[in-house]
VOGU-3710 file (C-alpha; in Angstrom, 3 decimals, decimal comma):
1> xxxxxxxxxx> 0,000/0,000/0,000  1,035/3,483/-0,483  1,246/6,543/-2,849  2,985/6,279/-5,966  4,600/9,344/-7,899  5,682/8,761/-11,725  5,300/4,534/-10,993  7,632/5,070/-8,140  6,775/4,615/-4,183  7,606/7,768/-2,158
11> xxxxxxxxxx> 5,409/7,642/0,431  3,987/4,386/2,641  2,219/4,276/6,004  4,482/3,326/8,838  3,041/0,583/11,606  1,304/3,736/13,460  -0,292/4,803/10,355  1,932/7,704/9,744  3,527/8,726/6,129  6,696/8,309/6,275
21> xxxxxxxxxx> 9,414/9,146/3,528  10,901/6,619/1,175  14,463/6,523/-1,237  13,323/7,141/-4,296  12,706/4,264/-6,535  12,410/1,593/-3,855  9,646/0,091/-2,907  8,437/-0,555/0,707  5,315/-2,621/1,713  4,077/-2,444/5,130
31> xxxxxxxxxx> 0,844/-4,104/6,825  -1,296/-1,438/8,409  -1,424/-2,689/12,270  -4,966/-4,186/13,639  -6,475/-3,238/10,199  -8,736/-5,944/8,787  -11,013/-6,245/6,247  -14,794/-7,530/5,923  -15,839/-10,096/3,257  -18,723/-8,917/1,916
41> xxxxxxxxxx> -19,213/-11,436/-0,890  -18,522/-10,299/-4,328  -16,331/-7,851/-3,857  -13,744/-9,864/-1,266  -10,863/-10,567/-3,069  -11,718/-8,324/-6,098  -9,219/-5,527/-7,840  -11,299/-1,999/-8,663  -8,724/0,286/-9,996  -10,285/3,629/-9,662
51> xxxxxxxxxx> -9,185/6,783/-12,083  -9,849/9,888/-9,916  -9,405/8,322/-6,542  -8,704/11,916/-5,035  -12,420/12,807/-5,870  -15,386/13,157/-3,447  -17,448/10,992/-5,144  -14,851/8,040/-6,247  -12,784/8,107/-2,629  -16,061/7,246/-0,605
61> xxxxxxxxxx> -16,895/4,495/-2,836  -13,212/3,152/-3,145  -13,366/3,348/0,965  -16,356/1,449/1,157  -15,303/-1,343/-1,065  -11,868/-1,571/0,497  -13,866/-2,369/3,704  -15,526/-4,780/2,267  -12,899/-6,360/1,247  -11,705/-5,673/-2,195
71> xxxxxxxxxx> -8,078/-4,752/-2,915  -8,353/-0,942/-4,103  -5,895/0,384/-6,705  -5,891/4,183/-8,241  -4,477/7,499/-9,840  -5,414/11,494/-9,811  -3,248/14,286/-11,001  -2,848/15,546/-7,675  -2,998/14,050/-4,206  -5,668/15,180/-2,313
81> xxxxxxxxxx> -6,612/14,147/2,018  -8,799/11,812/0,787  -6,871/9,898/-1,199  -3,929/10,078/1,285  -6,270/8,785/4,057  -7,186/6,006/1,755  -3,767/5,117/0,897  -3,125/4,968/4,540  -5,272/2,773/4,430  -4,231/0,170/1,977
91> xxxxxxxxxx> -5,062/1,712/-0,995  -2,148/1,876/-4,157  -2,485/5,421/-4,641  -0,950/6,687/-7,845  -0,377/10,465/-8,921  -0,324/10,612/-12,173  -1,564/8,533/-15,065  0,466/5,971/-16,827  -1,014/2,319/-18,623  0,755/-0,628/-16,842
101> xxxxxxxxxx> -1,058/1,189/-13,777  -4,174/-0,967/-14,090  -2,227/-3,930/-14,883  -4,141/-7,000/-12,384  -7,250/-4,983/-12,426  -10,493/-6,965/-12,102  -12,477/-3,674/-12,764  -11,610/0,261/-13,447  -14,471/2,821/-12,115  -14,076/6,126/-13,582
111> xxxxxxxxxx> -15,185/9,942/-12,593  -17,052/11,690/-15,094  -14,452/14,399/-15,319  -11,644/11,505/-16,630  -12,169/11,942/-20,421  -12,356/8,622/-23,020  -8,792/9,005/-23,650  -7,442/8,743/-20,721  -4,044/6,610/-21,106  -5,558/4,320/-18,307
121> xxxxxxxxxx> -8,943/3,510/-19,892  -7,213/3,169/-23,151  -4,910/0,557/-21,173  -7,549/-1,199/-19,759  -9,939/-1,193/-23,076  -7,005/-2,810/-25,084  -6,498/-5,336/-21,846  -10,460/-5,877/-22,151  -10,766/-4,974/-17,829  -14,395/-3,730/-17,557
131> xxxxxxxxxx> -14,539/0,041/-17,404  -17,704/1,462/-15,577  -18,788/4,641/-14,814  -19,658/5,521/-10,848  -23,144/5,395/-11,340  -23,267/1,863/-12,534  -21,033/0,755/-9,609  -23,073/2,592/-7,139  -26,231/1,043/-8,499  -24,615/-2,437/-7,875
141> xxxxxxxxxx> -23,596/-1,694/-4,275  -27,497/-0,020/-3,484  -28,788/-3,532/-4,535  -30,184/-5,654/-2,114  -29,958/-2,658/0,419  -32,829/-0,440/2,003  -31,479/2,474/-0,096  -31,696/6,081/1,057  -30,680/8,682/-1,594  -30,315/12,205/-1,500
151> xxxxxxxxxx> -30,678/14,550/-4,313  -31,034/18,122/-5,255  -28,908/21,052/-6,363  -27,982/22,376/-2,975  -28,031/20,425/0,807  -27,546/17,139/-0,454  -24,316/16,691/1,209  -25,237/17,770/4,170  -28,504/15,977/4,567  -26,679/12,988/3,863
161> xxxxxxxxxx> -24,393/13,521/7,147  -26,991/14,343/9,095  -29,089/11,060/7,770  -25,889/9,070/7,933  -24,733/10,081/11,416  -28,198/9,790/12,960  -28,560/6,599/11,336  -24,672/5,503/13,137  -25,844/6,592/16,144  -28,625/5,254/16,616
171> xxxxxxxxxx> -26,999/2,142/16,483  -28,330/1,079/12,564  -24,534/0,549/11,440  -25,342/1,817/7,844  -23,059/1,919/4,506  -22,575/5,819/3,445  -21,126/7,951/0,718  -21,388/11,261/1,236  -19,606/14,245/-0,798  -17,443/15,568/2,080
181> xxxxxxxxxx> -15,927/14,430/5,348  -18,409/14,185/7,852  -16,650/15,788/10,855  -18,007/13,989/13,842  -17,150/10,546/11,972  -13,973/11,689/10,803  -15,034/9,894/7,243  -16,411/10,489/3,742  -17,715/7,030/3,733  -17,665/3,945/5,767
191> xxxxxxxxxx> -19,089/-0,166/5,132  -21,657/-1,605/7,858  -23,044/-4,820/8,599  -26,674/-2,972/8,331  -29,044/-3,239/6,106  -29,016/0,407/4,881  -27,209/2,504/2,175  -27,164/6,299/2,463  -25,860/7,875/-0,319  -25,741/11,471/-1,910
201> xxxxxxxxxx> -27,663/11,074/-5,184  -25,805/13,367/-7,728  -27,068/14,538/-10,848  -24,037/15,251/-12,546  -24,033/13,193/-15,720  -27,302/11,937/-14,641  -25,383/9,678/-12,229  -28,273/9,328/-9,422  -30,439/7,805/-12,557  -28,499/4,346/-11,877
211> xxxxxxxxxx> -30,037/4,311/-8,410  -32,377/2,302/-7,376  -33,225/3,784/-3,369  -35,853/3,318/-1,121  -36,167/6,410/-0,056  -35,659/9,559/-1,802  -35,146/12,600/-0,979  -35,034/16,075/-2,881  -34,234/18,943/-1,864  -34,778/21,436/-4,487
221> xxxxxxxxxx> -34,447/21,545/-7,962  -32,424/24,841/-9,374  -30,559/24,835/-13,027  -27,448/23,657/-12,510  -24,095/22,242/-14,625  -25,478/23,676/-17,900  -22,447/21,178/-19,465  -25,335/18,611/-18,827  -28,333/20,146/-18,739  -28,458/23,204/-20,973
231> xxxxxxxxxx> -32,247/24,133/-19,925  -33,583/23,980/-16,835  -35,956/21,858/-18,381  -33,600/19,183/-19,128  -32,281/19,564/-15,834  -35,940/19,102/-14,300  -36,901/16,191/-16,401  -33,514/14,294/-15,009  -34,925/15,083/-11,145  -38,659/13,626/-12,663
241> xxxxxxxxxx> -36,952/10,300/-13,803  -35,025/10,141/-10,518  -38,144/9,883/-8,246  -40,160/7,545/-10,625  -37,185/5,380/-9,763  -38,791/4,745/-6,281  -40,826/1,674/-5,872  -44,497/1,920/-5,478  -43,845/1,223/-1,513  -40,976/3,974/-1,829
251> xxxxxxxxxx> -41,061/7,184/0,025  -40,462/10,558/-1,018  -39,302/13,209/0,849  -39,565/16,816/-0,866  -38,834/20,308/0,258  -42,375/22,421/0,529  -40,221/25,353/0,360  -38,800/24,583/-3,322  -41,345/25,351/-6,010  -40,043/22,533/-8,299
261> xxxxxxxxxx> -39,483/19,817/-5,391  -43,252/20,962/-4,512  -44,434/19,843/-8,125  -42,789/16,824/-8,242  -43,682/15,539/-4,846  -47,389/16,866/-5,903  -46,719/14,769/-9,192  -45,875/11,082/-7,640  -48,039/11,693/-4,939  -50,786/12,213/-7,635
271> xxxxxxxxxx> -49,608/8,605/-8,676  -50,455/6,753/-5,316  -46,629/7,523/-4,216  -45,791/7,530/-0,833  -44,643/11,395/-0,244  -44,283/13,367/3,284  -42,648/17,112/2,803  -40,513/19,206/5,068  -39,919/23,109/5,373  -40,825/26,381/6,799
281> xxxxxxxxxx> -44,428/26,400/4,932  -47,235/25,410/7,423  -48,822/23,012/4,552  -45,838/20,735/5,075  -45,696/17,660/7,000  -42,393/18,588/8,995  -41,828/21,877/9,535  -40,045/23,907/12,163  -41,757/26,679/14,298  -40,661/29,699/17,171
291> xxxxxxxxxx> -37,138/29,527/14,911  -34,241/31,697/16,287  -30,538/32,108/16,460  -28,861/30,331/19,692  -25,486/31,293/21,311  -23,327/28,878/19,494  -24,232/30,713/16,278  -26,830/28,078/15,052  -30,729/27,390/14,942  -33,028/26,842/17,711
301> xxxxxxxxxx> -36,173/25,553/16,589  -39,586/23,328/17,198  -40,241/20,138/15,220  -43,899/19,832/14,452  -44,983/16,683/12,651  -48,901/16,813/10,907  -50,079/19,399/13,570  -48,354/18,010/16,689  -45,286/19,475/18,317  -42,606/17,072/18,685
311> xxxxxxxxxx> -39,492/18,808/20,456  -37,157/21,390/20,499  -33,929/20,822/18,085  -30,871/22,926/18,957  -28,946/23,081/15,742  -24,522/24,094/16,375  -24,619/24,788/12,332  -25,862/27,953/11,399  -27,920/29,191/8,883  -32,038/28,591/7,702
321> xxxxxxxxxx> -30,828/25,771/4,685  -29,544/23,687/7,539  -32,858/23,878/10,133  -34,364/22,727/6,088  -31,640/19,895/6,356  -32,147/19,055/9,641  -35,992/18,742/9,114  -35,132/16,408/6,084  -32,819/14,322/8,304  -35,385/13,851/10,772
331> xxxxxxxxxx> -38,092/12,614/8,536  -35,901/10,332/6,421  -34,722/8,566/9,979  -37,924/8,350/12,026  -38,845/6,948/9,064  -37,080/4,101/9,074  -37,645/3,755/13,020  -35,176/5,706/14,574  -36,948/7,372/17,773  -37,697/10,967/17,731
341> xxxxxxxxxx> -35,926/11,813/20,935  -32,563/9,782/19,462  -32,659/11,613/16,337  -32,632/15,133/17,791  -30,082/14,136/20,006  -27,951/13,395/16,929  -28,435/16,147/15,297  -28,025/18,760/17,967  -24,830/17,410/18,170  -23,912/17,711/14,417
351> xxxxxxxxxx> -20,896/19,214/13,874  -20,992/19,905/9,746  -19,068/18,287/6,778  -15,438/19,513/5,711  -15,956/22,890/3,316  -19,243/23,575/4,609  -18,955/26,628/6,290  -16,126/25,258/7,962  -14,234/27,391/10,293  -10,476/27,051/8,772
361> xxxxxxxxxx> -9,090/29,074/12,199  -8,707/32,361/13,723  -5,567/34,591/13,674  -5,016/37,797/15,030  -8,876/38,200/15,379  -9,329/37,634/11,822  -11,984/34,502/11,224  -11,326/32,182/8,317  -14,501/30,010/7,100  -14,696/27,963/3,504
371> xxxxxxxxxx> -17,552/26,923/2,093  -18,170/24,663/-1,058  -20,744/27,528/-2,229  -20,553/27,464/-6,494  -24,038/28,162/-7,238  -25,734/32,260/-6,508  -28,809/30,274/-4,351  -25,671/28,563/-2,249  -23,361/31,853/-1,679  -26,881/33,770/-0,765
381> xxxxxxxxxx> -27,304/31,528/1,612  -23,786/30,928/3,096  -23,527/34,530/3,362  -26,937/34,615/5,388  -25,569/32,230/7,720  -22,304/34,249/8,304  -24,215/36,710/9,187  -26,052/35,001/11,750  -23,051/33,095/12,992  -21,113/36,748/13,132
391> xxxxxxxxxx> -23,172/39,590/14,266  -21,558/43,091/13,395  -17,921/41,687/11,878  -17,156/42,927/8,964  -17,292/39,965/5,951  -15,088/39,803/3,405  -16,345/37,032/0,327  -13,154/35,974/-1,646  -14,630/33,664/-4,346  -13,838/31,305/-7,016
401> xxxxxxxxxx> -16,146/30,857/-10,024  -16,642/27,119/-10,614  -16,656/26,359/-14,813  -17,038/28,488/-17,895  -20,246/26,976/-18,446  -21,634/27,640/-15,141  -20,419/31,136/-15,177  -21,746/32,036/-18,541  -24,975/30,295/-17,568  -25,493/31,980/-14,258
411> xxxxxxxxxx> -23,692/34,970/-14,379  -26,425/37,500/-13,549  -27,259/35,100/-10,431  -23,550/35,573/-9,557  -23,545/38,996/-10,115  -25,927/39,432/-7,485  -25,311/37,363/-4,638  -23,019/39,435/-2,800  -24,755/41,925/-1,167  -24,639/40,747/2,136
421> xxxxxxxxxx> -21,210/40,958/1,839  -19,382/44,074/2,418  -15,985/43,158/0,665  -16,278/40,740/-2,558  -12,719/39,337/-4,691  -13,304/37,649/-7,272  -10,891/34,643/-8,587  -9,787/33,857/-12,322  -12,589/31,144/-12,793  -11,349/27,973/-11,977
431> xxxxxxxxxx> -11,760/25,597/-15,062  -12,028/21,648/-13,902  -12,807/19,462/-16,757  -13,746/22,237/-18,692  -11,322/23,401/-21,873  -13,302/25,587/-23,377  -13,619/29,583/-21,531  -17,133/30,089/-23,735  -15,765/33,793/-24,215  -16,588/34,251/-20,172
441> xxxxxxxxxx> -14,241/35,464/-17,428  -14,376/36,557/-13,987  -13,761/39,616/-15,355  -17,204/39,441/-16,789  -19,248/39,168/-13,680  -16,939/41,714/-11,740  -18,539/43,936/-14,441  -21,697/43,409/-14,045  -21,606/43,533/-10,432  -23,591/46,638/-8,692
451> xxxxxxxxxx> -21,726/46,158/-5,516  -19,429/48,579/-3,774  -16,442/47,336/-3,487  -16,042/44,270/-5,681  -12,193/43,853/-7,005  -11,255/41,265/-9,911  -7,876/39,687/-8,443  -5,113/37,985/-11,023  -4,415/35,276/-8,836  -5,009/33,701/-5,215
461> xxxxxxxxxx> -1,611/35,178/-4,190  -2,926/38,279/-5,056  -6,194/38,111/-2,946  -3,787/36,898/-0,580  -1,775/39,764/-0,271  -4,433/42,403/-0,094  -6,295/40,462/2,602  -2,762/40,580/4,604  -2,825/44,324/4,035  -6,337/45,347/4,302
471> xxxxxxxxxx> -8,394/42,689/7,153  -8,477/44,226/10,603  -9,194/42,421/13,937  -12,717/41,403/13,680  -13,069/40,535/10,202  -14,260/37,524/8,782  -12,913/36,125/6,017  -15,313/33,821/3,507  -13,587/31,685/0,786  -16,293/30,636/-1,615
481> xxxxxxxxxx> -16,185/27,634/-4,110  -15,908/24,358/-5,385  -12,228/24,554/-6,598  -9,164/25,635/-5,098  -9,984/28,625/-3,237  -9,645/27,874/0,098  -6,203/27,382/-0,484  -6,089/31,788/0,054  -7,593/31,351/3,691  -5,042/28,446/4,519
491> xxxxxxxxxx> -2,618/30,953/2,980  -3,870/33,941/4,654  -3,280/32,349/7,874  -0,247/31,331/7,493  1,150/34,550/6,661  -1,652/36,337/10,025  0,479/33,765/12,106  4,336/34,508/10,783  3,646/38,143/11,332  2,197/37,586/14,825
501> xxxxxx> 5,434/35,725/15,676  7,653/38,356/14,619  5,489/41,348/16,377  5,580/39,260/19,458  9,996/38,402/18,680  9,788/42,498/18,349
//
């Protein structure tokens, strides 16, 4: 096991776990201490060389698998925590791409960002290994399993958490993917001996229409990754075909406060589908009443079921999209006969998912917080719930648009979702798998920006440095987006800290 660099080991996990350093060009092979692995039938035994084992999606499944047994092989372009942690692990972690890396592969699971030509799919096309796309493998893994997926352009990863860690603590021992590390669990994904399967349901490439769940569970519907879906109507139809997935002894669970959510749930329940809704509106079946901020800068609120008042739910994540979370959370897992009282308990002690309004650290009295926020209806509400979790600080937004596509697409949203903000810097858009700029640049939405101070920076060093010149005590500091970007807050405190030290050596 270990992490590969250019077909060469330079890094293995020493018998505590820790990376340790290797000559370059040997190779070392060490047995992780008291780790075992689970049988779980098929997969025991098995080799699933993943391409894009760094990604969110693709490291939760390739954990899951390696607990259940199957030796777990794969490559990225650059090595990211999770893919450490897996390599840890056991995992062969490569970085880089190269052909005789799938060599004794049973199977190769790809991200939809690798392209067709990848030199590793080519490899394993000419070898005649099965390649398979993550929805197919996570459509095999759902089988047999009560099957509780998540969809929906914003929340999903956090409902997930919330569903998955309610569901761990309550003593169900479920299988999970989620899209981020779930903080309290200290995992993106884990394999239990119960029979349920939480996963977050993306719609990305139409992936969530190879599940077949349960339970389903949509939060809203809002265009989204026009590279897929260039209408909203396309985009709509995908979220129709996901929810006639459900059996006709299925539930759905839909957001009353989403328009489109609202239809469809009206829709299937039209059909004879089992549907119960969640939100703020009274006409929902969970909704959550006398709602107000609490000390710890989150939600107190009461849980009211069809008309009768359940209990109080003291939320430690702020903002109004998460009380909507939570009230998802809660119907999904009294659902499937987790006790009321058990559930809130859970969930008052939620602690978040990594880049969801995570607090990176405080320096000097300046805040750092990143948060995952690449859509206008997502940095609305992040900035919302900075406001509530920081009363009177000032709040700087340093953001980093998320595809051409998107920004083309959305760029009047963009343009104005900043207002609660009173400093905005906007990033040099931040491509992915994207090649083509569709004639748009960040440049473009600075422009047609209304608000006061909005700058266009060159580069993250460059939001760096004015940050280090221009935050006071106080401030709060709010990287924004799916990319890079919070790389400038890890920066910014970095360079907050070194300048501490040498006023205090002064």
């Amino acid at each position: 096991m270990g992490i590969h660099r250019d077909g060469a080991k330079v890094l293995a996990a020493n018998r505590s776990g820790a990376l340790v350093a290797v000559p370059g060009g040997s190779v070392l092979s060490l047995r992780y201490c008291g780790y075992s692995l689970r049988g779980h039938g098929r997969v025991s035994g098995r080799h699933v060389h993943f391409i894009g084992i760094g990604g969110a999606g693709l490291s939760a499944i390739a954990r899951v698998l390696m607990e259940q047994g199957a030796v777990v092989s794969g490559s990225d372009l650059t090595l990211s925590p999770t893919a450490e942690a897996l390599a840890l692990d056991g995992a062969q972690v490569y970085v880089g791409h190269r052909a005789e890396q799938v060599d004794g592969a049973d199977r190769i699971v790809v991200s939809s960002a690798v392209p067709a030509d990848n030199v590793e799919v080519l490899a394993a096309q000419e070898a005649g290994i099965p390649v398979v796309r993550r929805a197919q493998i996570l459509g095999e893994m759902m089988e047999g399993r009560i099957g509780v997926a998540v969809a929906g352009t914003h929340g999903k990863t956090t409902t997930t958490a919330m569903i998955a860690s309610i569901l761990w603590q309550a003593g169900f021992d479920p299988t999970f993917i989620v899209g981020g590390l779930v903080t309290g669990l200290g995992t993106n994904a884990r394999a239990g001996s119960g029979p349920h399967f939480v996963v977050e349901a993306d719609e990305y490439d139409r992936t969530f229409l190879g599940l077949r769940p349960q339970v389903a569970v949509v939060t809203n519907v809002e265009h989204d990754h026009p590279d897929c879906y260039p209408t909203f109507a396309d985009f709509r139809a995908a979220f129709a075909d996901f929810v006639a997935l459900l059996p006709p002894d299925g539930l759905l669970v839909t957001c009353w406060d989403d328009q489109m959510a609202r239809e469809l749930g009206t829709a299937m329940a039209a059909q004879g589908q089992p549907m119960v809704s969640y939100g703020l509106e009274e006409e929902a079946t969970w909704t959550a009443c006398d709602l107000y901020p609490n000390p710890s800068g989150g939600s107190d609120f009461l849980v009211v079921r069809a008309g009768h008042a359940l209990g109080e739910v003291r939320l430690r994540v702020p903002g109004v999209h998460n009380v909507l979370n939570g009230l998802a959370a809660l119907a999904v897992t009294t659902h499937l006969g987790v006790p009321f009282p058990t559930a809130r308990s859970v969930l008052g002690d939620f602690q978040g998912v990594a880049r969801r309004f995570e607090v990176k650290g405080e320096v000097d009295g300046v805040t750092v917080v990143d948060d995952y926020a690449h859509h206008p209806t997502e940095i609305r509400a992040t900035l919302t719930a900075a406001r509530q979790r920081f009363p009177g600080r000032s709040l700087w937004a340093v953001w980093q648009p998320h595809t051409y596509s998107r920004t083309k697409t959305l760029l009047r949203g963009f343009a104005e979702a900043f207002d609660r903000a009173d400093h905005v810097l906007v990033l040099p858009v931040y491509a992915a798998r994207e090649r083509d700029t569709l004639g748009v640049t960040s440049a473009d939405v600075v422009a047609a920006m209304a608000h006061p101070d909005a700058r266009l920076m060159d580069s993250r060093e460059e939001a760096v440095v004015v940050l280090g010149t221009e935050v006071h005590p106080g401030d709060v500091v709010l990287t924004l987006g799916a990319g890079d970007g919070d790389r400038v807050g890890e920066w910014l405190l970095t360079a907050l800290g070194d300048d501490e030290e040498v006023a205090d050596a002064a």
